[in-house]
N, CA, C and O atoms as a DFTB+ gen file, in Angstrom:
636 C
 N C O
     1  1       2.485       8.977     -15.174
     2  2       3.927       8.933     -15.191
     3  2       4.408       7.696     -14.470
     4  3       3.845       7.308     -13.446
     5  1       5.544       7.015     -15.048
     6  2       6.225       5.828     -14.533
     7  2       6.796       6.134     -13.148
     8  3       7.015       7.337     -13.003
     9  1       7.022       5.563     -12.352
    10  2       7.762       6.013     -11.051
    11  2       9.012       4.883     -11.557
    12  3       9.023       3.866     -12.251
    13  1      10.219       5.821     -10.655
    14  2      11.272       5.360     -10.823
    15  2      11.567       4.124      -9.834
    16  3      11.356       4.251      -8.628
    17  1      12.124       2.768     -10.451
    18  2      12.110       1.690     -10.119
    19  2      13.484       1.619      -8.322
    20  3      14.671       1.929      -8.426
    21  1      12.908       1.211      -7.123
    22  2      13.759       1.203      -6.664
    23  2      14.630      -0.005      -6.651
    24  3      14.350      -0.966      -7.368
    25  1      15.906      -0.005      -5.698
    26  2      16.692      -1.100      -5.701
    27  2      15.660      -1.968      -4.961
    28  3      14.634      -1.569      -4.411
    29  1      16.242      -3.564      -5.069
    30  2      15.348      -4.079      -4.038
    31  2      15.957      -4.126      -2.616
    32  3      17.157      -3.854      -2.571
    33  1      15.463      -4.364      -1.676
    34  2      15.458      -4.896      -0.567
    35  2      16.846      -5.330       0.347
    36  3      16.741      -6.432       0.887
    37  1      17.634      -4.881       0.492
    38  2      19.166      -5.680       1.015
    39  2      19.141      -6.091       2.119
    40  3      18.640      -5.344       2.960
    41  1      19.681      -7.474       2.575
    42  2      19.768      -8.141       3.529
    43  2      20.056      -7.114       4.686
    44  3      19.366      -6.848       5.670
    45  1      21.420      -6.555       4.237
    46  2      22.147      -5.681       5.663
    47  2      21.337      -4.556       5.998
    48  3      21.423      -4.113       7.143
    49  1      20.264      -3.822       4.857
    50  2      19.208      -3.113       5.037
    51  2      17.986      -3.542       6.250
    52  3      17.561      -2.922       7.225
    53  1      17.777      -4.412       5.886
    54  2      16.775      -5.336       6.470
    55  2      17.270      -5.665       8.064
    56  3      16.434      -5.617       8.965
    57  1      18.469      -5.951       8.303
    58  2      18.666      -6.086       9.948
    59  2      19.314      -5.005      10.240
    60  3      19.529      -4.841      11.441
    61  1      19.806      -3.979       9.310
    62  2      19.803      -2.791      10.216
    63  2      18.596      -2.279      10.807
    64  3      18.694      -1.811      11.941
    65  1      17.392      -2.285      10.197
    66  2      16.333      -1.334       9.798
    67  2      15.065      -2.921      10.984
    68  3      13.877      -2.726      11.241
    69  1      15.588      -3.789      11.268
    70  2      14.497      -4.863      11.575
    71  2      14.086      -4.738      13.399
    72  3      13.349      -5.466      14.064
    73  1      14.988      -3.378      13.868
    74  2      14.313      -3.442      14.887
    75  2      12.543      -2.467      14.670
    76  3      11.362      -2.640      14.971
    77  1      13.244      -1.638      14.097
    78  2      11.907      -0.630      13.512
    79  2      10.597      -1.071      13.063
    80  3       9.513      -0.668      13.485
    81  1      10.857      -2.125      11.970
    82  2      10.224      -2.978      11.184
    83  2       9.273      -3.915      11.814
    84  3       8.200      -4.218      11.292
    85  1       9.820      -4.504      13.296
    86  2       9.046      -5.859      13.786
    87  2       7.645      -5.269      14.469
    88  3       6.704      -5.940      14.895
    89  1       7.781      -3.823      14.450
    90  2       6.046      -3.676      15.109
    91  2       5.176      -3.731      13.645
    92  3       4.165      -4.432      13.598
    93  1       5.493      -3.178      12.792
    94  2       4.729      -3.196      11.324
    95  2       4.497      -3.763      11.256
    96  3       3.280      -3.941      11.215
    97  1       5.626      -5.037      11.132
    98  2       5.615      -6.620      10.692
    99  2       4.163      -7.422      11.579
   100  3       3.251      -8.013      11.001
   101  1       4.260      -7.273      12.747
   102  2       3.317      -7.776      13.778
   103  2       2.192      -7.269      13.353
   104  3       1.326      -8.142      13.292
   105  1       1.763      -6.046      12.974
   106  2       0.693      -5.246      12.515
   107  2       0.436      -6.079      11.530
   108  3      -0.371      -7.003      11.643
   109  1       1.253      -5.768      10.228
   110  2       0.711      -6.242       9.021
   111  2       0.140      -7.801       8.849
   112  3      -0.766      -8.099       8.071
   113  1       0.853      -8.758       9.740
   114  2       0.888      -9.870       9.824
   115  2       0.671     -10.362      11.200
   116  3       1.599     -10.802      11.878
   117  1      -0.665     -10.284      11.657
   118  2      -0.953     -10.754      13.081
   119  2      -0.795     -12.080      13.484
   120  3      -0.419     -12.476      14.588
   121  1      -1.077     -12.666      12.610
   122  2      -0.927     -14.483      12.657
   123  2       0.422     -14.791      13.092
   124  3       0.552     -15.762      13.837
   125  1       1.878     -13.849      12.608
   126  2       3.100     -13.969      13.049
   127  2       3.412     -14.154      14.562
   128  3       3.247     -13.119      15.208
   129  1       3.855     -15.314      15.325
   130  2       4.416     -14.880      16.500
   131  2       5.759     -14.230      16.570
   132  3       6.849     -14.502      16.068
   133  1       5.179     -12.959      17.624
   134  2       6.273     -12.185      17.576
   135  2       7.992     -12.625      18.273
   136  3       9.040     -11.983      18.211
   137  1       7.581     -14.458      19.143
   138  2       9.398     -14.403      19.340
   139  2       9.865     -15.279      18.512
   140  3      10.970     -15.808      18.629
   141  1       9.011     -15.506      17.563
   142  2       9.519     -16.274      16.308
   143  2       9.928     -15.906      15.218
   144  3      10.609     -16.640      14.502
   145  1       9.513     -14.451      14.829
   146  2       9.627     -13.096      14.034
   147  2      11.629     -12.962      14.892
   148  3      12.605     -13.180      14.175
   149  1      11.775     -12.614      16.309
   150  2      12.412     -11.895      16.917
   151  2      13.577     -13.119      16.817
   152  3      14.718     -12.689      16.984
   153  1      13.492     -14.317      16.614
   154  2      14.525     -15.628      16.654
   155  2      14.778     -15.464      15.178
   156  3      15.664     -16.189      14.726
   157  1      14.168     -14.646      14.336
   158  2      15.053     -14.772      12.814
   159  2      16.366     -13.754      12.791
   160  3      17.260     -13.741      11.945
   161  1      16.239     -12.968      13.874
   162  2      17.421     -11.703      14.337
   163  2      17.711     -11.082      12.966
   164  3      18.841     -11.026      12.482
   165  1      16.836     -10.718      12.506
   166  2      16.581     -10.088      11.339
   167  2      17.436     -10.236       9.797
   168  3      17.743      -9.325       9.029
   169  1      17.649     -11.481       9.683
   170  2      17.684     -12.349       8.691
   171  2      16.923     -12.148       7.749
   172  3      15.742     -12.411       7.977
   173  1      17.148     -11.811       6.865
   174  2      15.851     -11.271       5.638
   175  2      14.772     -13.010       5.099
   176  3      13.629     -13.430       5.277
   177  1      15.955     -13.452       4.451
   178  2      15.608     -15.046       4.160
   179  2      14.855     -15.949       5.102
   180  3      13.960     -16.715       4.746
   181  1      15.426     -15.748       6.706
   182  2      14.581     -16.235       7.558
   183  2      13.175     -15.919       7.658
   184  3      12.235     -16.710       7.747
   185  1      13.153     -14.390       7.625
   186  2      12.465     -13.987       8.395
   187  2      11.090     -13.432       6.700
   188  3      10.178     -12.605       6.705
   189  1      11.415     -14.027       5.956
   190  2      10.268     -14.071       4.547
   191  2       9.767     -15.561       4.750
   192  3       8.630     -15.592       5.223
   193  1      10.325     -16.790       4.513
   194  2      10.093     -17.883       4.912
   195  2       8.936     -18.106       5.834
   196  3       7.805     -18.542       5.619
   197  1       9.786     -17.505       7.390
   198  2       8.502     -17.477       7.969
   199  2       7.603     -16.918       7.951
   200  3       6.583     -17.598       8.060
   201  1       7.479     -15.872       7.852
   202  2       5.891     -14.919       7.029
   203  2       5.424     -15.481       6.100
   204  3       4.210     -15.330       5.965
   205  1       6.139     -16.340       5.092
   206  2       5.358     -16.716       3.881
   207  2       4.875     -18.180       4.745
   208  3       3.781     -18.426       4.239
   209  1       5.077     -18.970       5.509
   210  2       5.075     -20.304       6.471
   211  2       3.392     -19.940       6.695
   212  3       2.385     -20.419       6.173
   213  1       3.595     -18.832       7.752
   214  2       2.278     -18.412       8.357
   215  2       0.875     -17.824       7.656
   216  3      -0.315     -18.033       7.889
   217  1       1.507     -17.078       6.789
   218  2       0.053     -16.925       6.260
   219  2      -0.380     -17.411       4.301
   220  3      -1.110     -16.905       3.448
   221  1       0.435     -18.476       4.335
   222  2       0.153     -19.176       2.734
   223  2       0.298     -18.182       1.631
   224  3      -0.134     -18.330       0.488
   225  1       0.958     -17.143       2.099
   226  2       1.812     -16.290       0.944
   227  2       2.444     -16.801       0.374
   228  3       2.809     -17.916       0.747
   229  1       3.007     -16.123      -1.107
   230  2       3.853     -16.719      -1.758
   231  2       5.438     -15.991      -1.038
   232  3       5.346     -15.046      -0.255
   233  1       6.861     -16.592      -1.439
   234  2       7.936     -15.592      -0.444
   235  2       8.013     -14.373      -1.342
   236  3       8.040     -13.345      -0.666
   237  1       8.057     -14.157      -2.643
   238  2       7.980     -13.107      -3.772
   239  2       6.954     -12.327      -2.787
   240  3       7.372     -11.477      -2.002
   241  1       5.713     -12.641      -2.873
   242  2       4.573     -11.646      -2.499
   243  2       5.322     -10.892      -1.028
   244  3       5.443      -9.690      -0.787
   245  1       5.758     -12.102      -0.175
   246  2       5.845     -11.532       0.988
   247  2       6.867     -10.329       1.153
   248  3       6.716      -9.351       1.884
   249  1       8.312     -10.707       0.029
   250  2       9.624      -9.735       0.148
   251  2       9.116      -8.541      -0.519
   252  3       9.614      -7.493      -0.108
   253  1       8.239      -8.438      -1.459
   254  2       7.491      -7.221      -2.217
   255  2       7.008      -6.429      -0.895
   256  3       7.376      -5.268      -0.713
   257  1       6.156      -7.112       0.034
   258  2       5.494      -6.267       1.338
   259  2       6.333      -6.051       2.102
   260  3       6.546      -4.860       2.328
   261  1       6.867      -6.706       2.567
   262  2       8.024      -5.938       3.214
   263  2       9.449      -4.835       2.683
   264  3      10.107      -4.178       3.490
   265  1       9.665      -4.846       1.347
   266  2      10.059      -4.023       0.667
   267  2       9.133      -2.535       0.638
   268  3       9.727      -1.508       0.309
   269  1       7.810      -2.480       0.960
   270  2       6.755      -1.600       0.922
   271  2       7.117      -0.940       2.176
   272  3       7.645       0.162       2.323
   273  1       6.562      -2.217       3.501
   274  2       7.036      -1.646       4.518
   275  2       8.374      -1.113       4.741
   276  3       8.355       0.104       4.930
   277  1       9.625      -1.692       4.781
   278  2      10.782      -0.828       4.753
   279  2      11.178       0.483       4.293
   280  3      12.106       1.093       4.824
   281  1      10.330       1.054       3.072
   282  2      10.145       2.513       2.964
   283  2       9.307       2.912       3.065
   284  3       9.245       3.967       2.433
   285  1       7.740       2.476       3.994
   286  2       7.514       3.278       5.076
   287  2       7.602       3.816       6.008
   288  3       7.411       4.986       6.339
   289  1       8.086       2.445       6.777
   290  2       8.708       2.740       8.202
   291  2      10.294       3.587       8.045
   292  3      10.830       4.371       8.827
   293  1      10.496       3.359       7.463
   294  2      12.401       3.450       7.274
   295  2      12.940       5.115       6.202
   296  3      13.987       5.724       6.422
   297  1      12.258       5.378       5.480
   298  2      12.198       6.243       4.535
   299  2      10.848       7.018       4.040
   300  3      10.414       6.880       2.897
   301  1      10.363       7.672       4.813
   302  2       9.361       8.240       4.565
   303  2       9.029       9.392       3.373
   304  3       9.690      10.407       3.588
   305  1       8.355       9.475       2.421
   306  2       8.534      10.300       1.336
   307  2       8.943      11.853       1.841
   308  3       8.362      12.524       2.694
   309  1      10.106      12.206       1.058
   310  2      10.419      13.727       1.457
   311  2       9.411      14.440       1.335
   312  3       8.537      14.141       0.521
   313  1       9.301      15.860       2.356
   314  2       8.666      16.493       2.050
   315  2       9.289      17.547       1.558
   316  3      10.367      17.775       2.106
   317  1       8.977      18.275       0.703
   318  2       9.530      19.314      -0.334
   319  2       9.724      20.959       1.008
   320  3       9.156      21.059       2.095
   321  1      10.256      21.515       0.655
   322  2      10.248      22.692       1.912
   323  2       9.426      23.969       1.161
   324  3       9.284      24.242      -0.031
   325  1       9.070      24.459       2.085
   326  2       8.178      25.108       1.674
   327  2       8.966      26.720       0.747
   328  3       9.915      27.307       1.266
   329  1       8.456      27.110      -0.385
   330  2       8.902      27.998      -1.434
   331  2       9.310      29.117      -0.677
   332  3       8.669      29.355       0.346
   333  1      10.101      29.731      -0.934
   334  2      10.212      31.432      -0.071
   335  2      10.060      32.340      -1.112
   336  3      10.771      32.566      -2.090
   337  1       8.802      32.918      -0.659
   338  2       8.189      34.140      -1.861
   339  2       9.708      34.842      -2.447
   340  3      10.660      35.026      -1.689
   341  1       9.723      35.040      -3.295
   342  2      10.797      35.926      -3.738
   343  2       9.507      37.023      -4.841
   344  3       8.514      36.781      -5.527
   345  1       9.960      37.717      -4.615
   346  2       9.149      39.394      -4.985
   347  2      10.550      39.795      -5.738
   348  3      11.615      40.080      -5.191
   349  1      10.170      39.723      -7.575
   350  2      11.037      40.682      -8.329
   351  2       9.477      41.839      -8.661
   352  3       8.259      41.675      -8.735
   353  1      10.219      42.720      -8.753
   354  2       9.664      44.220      -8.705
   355  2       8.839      44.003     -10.021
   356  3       9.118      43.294     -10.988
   357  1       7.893      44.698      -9.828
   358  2       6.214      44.482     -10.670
   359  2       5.768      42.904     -10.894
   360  3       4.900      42.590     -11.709
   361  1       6.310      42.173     -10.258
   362  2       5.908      40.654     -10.271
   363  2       5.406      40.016      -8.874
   364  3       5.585      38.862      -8.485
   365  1       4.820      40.931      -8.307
   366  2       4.175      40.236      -6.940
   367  2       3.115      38.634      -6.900
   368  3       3.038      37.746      -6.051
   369  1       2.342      38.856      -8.397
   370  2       1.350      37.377      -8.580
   371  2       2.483      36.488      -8.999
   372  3       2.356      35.351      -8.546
   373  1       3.683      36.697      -9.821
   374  2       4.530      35.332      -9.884
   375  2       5.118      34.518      -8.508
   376  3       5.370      33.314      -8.558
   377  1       5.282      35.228      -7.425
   378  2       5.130      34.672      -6.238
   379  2       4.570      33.916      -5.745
   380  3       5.060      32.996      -5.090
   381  1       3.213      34.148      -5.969
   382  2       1.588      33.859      -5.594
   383  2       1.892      32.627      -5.997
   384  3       2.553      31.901      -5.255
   385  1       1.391      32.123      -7.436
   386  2       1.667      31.330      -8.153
   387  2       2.550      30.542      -7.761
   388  3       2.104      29.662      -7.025
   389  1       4.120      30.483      -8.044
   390  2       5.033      29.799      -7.186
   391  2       4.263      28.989      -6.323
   392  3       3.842      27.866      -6.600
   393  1       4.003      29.949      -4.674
   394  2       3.777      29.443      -3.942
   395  2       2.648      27.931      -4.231
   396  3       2.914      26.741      -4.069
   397  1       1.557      28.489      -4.632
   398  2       0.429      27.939      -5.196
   399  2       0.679      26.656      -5.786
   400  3       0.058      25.667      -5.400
   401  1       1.562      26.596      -6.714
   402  2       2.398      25.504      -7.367
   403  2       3.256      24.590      -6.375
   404  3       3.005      23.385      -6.346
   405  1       3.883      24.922      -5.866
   406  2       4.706      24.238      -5.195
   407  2       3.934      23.217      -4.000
   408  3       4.267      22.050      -3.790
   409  1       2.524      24.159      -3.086
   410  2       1.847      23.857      -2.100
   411  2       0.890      22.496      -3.169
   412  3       0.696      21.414      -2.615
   413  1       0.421      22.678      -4.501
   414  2       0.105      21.756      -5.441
   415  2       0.609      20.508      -5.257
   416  3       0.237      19.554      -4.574
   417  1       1.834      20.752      -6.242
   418  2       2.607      19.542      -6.101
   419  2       2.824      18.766      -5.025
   420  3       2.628      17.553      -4.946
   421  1       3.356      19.710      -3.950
   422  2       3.633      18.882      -2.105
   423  2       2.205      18.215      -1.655
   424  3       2.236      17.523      -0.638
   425  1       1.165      18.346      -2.223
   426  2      -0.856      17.792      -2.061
   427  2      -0.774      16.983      -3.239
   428  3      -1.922      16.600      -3.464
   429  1      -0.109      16.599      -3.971
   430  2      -0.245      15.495      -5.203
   431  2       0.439      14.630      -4.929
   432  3       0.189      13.426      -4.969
   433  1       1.581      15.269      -4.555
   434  2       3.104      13.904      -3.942
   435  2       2.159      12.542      -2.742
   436  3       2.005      11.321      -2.752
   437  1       1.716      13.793      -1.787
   438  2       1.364      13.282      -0.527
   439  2      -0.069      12.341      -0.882
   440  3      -0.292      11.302      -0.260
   441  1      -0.858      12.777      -1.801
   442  2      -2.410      12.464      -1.988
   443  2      -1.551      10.941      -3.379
   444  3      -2.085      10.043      -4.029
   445  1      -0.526      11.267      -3.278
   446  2      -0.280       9.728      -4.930
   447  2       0.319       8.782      -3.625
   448  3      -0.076       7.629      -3.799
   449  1       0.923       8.864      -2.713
   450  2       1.669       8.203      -1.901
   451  2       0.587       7.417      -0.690
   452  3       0.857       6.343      -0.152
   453  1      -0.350       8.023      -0.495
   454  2      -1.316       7.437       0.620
   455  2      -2.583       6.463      -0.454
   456  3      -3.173       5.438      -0.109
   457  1      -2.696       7.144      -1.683
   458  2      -3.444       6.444      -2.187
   459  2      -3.014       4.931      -2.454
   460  3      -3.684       3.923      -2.228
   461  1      -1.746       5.020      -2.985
   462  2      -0.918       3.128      -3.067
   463  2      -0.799       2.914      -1.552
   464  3      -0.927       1.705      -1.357
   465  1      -0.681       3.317      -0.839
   466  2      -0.748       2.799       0.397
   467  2      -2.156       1.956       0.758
   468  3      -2.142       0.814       1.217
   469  1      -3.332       2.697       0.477
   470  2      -4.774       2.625       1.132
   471  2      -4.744       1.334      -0.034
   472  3      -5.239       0.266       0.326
   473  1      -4.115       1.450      -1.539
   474  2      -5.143       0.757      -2.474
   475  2      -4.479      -0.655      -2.407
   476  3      -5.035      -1.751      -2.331
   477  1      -3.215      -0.365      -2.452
   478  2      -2.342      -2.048      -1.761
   479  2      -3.313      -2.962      -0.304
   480  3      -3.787      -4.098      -0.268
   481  1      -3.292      -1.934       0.654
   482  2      -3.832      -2.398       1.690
   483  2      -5.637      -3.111       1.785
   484  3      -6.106      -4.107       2.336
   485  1      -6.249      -1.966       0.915
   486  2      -7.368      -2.330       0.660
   487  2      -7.710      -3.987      -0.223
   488  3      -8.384      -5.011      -0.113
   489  1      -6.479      -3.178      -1.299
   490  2      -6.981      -4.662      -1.878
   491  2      -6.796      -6.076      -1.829
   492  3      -7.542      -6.904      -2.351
   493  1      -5.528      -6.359      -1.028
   494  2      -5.026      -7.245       0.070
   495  2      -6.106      -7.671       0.725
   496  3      -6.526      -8.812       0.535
   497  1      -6.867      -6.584       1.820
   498  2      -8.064      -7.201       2.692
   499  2      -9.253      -7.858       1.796
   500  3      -9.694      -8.923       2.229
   501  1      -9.823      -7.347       0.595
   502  2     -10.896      -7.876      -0.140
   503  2     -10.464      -9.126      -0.325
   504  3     -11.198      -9.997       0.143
   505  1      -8.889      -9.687      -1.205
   506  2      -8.787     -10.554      -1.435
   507  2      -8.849     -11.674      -0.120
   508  3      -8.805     -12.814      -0.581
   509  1      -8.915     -11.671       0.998
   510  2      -8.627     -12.027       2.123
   511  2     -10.136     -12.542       2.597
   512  3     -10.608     -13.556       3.112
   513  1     -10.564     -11.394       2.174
   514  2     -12.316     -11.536       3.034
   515  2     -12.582     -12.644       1.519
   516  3     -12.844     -13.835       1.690
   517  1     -12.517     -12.307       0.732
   518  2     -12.972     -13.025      -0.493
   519  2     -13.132     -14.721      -0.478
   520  3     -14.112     -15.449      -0.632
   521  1     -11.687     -14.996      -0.217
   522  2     -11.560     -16.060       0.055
   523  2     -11.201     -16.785       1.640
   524  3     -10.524     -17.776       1.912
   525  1     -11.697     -16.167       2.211
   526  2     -12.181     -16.440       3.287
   527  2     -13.885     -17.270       3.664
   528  3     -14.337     -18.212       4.314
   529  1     -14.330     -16.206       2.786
   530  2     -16.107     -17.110       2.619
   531  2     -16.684     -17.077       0.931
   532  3     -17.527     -16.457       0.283
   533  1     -15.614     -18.198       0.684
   534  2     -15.826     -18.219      -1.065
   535  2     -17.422     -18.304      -1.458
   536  3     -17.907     -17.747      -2.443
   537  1     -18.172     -19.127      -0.477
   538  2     -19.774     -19.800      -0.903
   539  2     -20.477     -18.283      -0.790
   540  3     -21.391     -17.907      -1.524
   541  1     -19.891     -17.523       0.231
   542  2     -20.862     -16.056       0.784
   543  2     -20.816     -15.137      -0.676
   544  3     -21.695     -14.561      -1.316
   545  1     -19.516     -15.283      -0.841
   546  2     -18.886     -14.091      -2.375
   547  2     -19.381     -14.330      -3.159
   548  3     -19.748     -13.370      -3.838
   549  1     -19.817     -15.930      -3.728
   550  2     -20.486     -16.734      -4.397
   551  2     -21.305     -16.206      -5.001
   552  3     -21.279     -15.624      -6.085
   553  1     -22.722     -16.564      -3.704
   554  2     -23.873     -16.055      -3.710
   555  2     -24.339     -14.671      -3.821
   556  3     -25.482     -14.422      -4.204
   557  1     -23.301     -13.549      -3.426
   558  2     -23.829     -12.090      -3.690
   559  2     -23.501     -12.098      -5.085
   560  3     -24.406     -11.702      -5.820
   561  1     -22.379     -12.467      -5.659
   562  2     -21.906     -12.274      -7.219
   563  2     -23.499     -12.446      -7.750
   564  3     -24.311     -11.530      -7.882
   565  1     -23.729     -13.984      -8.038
   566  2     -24.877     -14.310      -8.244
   567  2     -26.603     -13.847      -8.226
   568  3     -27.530     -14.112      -8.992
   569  1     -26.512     -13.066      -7.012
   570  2     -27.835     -12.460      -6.648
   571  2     -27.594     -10.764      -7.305
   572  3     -28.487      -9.921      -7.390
   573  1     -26.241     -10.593      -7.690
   574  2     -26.055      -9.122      -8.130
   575  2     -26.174      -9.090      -9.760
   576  3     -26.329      -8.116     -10.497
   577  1     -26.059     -10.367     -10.052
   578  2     -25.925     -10.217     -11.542
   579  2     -27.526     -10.640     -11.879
   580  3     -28.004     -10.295     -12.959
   581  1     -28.324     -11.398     -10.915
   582  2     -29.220     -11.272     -10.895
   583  2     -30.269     -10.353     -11.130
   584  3     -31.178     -10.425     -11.957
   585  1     -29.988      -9.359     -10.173
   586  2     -30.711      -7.887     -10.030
   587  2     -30.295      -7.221     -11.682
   588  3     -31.019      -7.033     -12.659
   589  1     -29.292      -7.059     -11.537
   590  2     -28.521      -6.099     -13.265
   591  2     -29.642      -6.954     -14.515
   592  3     -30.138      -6.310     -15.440
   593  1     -29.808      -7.929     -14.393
   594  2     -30.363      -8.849     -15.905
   595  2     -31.798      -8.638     -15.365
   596  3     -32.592      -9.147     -16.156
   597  1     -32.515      -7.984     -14.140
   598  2     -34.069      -7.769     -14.042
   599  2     -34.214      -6.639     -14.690
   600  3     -35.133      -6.463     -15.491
   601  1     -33.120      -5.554     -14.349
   602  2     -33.310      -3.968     -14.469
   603  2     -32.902      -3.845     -15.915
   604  3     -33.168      -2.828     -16.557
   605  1     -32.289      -4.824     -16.408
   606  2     -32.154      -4.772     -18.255
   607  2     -33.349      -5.094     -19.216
   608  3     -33.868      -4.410     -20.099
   609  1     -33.603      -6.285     -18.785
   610  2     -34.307      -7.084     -19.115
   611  2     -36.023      -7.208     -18.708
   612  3     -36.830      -7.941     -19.279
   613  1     -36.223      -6.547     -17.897
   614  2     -37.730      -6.507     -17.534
   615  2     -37.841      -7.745     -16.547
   616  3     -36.993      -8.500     -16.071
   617  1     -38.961      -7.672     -16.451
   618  2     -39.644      -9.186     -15.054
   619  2     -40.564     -10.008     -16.523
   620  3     -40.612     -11.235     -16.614
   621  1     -41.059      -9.305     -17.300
   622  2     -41.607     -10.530     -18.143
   623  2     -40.851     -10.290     -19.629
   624  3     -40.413      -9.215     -20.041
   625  1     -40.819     -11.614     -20.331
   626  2     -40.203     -11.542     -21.396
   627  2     -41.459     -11.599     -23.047
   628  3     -41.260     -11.060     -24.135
   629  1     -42.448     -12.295     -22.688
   630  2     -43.562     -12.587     -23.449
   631  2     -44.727     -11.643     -23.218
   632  3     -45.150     -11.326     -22.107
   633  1     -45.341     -11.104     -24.730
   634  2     -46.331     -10.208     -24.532
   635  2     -47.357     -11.116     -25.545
   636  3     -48.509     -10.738     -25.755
């Protein structure tokens, strides 16, 4: 299923919400100094610039992550409240159920929401380590495709 597209990002959002934001920010982006982060006084434009300055981001990439962060820190996914059995007479398992359903959904919401969290984050760091030691990535690519064309292909080719 499509998720519904949010608004983007609003300036006056952004320095309402930028005292909250600057420990994330520091987290997500360690390379940032934090009274240089704290001299953009939460300026959206400033304060992408310089994140994109520091770590050779693009500013798109960077306002996308911080659009991420701002409804983490700032808006945390609702949690649904929990069902109140209602018991109509000879229907005690439609309750059950209910419940069952509802406790479902509230473990799918929560398990779809941490997974883009982990898989954004994750895949951010690979790309990072990646090109960080391009010759290292290189060489395992190489020695892996290596191994795959022995275990296909045999060790001798001529009989």
């Amino acid at each position: 299923m499509a998720e519904p597209k949010e608004a983007p990002l609003g300036k006056s959002e952004f320095a309402s919400a930028f005292a909250d934001l600057q420990p994330a920010i520091l987290a997500e982006w360690p390379q940032v100094d934090a009274a240089a982060l704290a001299a953009t006084q939460g300026d959206l434009e400033r304060a992408v610039g310089l994140i994109a300055d520091e770590t050779a981001h693009t500013k798109a990439l960077v306002r996308r992550q911080l659009e991420e962060l701002h409804r983490i820190v700032c808006a945390p996914p609702p949690r649904p409240r929990p069902a109140s059995p209602r018991r109509d007479r000879g229907h005690e398992d439609g309750s059950v159920s209910e419940s069952v359903d509802a406790m479902l959904h509230d473990l799918e919401q929560r398990a779809a929401h941490l997974l883009r969290d982990l898989r954004g984050g994750m895949l951010n760091d690979a790309r990072g380590k990646v090109r960080e030691n391009v010759l290292f990535s290189l060489v395992i690519a190489i020695g892996f495709g290596f191994i795959v064309g022995v275990l296909f292909t045999g060790w001798g080719r001529g009989k």
